[in-house]
N, C-alpha and C positions, 0 to 999 in steps of 0.2 A: 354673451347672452346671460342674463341673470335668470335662474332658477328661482322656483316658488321656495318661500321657506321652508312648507312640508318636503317637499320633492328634493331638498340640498339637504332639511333632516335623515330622510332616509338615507342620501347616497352616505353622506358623514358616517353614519351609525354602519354601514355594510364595509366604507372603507377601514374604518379604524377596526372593527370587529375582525376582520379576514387578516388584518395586519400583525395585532397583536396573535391569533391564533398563530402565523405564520413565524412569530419571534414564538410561540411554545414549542413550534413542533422543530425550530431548526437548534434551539437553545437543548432540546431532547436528543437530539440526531447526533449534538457535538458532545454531550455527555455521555452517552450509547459510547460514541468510537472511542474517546479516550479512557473509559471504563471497560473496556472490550480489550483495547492497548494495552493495560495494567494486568490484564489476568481474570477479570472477575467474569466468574460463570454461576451458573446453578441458577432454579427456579425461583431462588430469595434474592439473591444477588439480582437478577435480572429486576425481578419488583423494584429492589431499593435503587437499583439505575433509573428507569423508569418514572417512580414519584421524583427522584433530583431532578433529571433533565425537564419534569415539567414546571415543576418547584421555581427553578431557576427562572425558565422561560415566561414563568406568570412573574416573577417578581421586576424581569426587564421591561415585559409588557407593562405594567404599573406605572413603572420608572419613563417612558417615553410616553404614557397615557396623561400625565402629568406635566412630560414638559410639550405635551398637544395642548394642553387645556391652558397651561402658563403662557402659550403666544399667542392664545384668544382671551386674556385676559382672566380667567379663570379657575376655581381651583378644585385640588379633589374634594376639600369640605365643601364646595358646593350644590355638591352630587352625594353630600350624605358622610363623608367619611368622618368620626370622632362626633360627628353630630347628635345629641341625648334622644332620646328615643320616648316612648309617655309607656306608663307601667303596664299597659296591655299588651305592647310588642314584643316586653319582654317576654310574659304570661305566653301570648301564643310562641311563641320561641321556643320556646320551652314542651311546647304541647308539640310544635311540628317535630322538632327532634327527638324526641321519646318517639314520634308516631313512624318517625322515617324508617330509624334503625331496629325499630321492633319489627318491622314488613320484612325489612331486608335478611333480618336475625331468624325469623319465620317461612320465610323465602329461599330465595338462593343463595343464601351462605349460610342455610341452616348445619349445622354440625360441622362450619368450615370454618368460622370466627372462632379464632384463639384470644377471648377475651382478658384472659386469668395470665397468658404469655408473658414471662418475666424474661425477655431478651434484648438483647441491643437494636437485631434488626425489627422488635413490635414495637422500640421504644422509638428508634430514627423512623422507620417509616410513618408511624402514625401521626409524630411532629410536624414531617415536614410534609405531610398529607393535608395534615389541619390547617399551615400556616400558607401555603400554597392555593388550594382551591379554595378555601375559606376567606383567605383578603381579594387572591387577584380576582378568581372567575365574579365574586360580589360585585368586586369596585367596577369591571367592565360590563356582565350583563345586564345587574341591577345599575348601578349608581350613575356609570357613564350612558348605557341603551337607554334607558326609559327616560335619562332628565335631559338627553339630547334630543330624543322625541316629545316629551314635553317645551325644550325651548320652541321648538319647529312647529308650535301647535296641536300635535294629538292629543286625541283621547288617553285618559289612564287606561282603560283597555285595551287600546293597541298599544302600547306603551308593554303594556304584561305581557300581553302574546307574544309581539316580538320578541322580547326579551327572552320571553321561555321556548321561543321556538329554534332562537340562535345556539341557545345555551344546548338545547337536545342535539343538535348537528352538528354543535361542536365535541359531541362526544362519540361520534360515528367510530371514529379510529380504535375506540374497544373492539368492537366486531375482526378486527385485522391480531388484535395481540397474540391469538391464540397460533395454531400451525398454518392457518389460514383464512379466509374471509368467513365468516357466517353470520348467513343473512337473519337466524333469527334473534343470533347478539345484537343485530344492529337495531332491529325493530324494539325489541326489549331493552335496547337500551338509550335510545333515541325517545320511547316512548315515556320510559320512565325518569329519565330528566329534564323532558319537557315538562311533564304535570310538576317532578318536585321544581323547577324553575316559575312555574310559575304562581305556587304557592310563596318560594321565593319573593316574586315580583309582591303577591297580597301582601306579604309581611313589611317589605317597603313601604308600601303607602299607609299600611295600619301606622307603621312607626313614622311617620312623617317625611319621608322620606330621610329617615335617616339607617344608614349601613350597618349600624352595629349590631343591632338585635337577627340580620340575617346573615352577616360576617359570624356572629358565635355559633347560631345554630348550625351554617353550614360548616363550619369548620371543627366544632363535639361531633357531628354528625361523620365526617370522614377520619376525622382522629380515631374511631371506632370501629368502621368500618371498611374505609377505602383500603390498604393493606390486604385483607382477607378476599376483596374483590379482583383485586389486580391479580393475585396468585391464582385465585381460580380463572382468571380469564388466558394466563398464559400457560397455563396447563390444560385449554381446551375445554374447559368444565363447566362455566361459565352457562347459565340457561338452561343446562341440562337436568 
């Protein structure tokens, strides 16, 4: 039985999304054991474990998100990647990420962002924060969710929604970093990268549907911040 094109957009878009999540989380789990094997302890060590094993896990996800699209004939530029972008996207870019990290910096990592930290572990963490969430979660939420529901027919509205609604639940698993679950990490933080994902999404379509103007901002955006979040999230602190 053949499926309506909306209706195989969706399944497409749920299959491949739960997929790669599930190459983050198990590309995480094998980094964890064999960094746990070696010795490494403490509340920094654990972070810098932590952004690797997702680091890693976003970059396989990529790497098999690519050769999905190569046996449908397809490619990552055509969902946005190295694609030019028109000088507003760059402009709002630029505005959403001053606007993010100032909330956050104002926020819940107020007096906990070690901006000015001249150390190994603010210089690797925040690298491989940037290069991590910054390519992979773009290329998959933005670039591959909304331009697979665009082949499928949608709306660019649901096209954003989704896209920022997936992207919020796939960050549930903070609410667990800490000694145990808490439900108001999870709402806080499901809530809050739903809206910035789908500001995300606007900046997509502002830039033509091209990847790079919301590949930099998100990836400035956690090169700055993401590090100072994970530590407080596994110290429990997190929302409080």
């Amino acid at each position: 039985m053949r499926l309506h094109p909306r209706v195989r957009g969706w399944f497409t878009v749920g299959l491949v999304s739960t997929g790669y999540l599930i190459v983050v989380a198990v590309a995480s789990s094998a980094v964890a054991a064999v960094a746990h094997r070696l010795g490494a302890s403490g509340v920094r060590g654990e972070a810098a474990i932590r952004l690797t094993g997702s680091a890693l896990g976003q970059l396989c996800g990529v790497l098999l998100l690519e050769a999905f699209l190569r046996a449908r004939g397809r490619s990552l530029r055509e969902i946005g990647l190295w694609k030019s972008a028109p000088p507003v996207a760059w402009f709002l870019a630029i505005v959403l990420t001053a606007t993010i990290v100032a909330m956050m910096l104002a926020g819940p990592l107020r007096g906990a962002a070690h901006l000015r930290e001249v150390t190994l572990f603010h210089a690797y963490t925040s690298s491989v924060a940037a290069l991590g969430a910054g390519f992979g979660e773009e290329i998959l939420f933005r670039g591959y969710v909304m331009t697979e529901l665009a082949w499928s027919g949608a709306g660019r509205v649901s096209q954003m929604v989704a896209a920022a609604v997936i992207f919020g639940f796939a960050h549930a698993r903070w609410a667990s970093l800490g000694q145990g679950f808490d439900p108001g990490v999870l709402l806080g933080t499901v809530g809050a990268t739903t809206m910035a994902g789908a500001l995300y999404g606007a900046l997509y379509l502002v830039g033509r549907r091209s990847l790079m103007p919301a590949i930099v901002s998100h990836a400035c955006t956690d090169f700055l911040i993401e590090p100072w979040l994970v530590l407080l999230a596994l110290e429990g602190a997190l929302g409080r």
